[in-house]
C-alpha positions in Angstrom: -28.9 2.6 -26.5 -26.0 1.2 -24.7 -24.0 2.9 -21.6 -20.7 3.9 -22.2 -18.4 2.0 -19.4 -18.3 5.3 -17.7 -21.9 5.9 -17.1 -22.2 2.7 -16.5 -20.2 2.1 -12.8 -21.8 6.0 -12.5 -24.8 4.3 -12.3 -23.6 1.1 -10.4 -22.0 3.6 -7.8 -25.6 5.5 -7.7 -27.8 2.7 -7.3 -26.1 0.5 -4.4 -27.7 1.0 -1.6 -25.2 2.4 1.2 -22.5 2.8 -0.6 -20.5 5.5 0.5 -17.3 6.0 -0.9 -16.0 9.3 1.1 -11.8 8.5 0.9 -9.7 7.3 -1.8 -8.5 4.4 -0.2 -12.4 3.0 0.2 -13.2 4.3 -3.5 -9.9 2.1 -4.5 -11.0 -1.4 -2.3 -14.3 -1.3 -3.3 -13.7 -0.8 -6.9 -11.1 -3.7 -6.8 -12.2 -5.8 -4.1 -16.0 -5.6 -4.1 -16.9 -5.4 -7.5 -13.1 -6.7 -9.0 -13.0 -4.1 -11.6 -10.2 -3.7 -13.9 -8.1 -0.6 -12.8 -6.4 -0.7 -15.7 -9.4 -0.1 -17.8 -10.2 2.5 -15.2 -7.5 4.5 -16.1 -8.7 4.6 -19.7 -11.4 6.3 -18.6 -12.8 9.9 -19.0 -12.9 11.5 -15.4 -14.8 14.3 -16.7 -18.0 11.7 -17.3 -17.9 11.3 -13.5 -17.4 14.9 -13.0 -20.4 15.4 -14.8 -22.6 13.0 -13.4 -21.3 13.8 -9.6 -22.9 17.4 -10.6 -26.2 16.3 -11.2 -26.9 13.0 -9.7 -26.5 11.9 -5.8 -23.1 10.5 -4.1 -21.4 12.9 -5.1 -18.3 12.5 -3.3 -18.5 8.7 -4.5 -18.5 9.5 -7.9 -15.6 12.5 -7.6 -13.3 10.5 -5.7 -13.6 7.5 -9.1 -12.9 10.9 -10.8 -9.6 11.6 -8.7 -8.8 8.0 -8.9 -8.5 8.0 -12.8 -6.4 11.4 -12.8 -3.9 10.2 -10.1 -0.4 9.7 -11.0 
């Protein structure tokens, strides 16, 4: 079975060891600095996958503040 591209950076985002994306403005660099992902694409995405995942998996905040950044504007 393959990851949809949501669950996918979910689990990137999970599994990086200190990672902690507490403001918008470090959620936004390290998704296009760090790892140089498309926010384009990340505007396609489904925020509620995130939602989800922030509900019952760890970093939490991390994985809300992806969630905010694909239902800004």
């Amino acid at each position: 079975m393959i990851a949809s591209p949501e669950k996918a950076l979910c689990d990137l985002v999970i599994s990086t060891p200190n990672l902690n994306l507490r403001f918008l403005t470090s959620t936004e660099q390290y998704l296009e600095e760090d790892i140089r992902f498309d926010m384009d694409a990340l505007k396609k995405m489904n925020s509620s996958i995130f939602r989800e995942c922030a509900q019952i998996g760890r970093k939490k905040t991390s994985l809300l503040n992806i969630a905010k950044l694909i239902d800004k504007d």
